[in-house]
N, C-alpha and C positions, 0 to 999 in steps of 0.2 A: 643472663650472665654466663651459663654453662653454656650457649650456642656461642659468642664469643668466644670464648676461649676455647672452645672445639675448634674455631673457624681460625683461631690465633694461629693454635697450633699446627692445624694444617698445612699454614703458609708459611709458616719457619720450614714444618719439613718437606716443600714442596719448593722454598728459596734456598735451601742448605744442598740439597741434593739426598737428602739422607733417604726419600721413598725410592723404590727399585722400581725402574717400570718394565712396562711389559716387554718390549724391546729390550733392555738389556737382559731380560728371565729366556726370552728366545735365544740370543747372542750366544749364551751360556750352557742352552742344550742340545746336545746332540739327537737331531729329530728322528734318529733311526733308530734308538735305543729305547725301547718301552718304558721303561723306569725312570727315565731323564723324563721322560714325555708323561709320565704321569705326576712326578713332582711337577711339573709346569702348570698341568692341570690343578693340581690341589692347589698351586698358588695363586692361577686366576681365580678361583674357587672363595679361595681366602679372600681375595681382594675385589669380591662383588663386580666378577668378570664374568657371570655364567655360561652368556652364548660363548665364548672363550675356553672356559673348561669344558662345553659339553666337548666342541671342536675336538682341543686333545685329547679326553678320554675315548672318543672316537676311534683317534689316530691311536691311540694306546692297544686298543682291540684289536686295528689292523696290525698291528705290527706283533700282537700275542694275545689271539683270540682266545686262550684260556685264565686271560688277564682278570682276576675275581674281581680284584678291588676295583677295576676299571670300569666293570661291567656293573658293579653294587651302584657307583657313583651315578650310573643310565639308568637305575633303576630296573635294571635286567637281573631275572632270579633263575639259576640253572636247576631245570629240573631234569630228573632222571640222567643221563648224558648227553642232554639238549641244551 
């Protein structure tokens, strides 16, 4: 009964428009901007998009390789000033 109605739900908010997809979460950020580009990643994140967020947290580092949170999310630990 709860996989129904998971599966209900879904598709109301998948026939409403109410889910936000990935395209429009692109559309919306400015890819040159770390911070735009790391909200994007946590949102693929969110949304059980991984190879998706590792992508931008990637791009996040290029664009401000002293980007912690970015680098936490890669599982990258800065040691000493490395």
């Amino acid at each position: 009964m709860l996989r129904t109605a998971s599966a209900l739900l879904l598709a109301i908010v998948a026939a409403t428009g109410w889910a936000e997809s990935l395209a429009d979460k692109i559309k919306a950020t400015d890819l040159s901007d770390a911070e735009q580009v790391f909200g994007l990643a946590q949102w693929c994140a969110g949304n059980n998009l991984p190879t998706k967020a590792r992508q931008y947290y990637n791009q996040v580092v290029k664009l401000d390789k002293d980007h912690e949170a970015a680098r936490n999310a890669l599982g990258q630990v800065r040691v000493g000033d490395k």
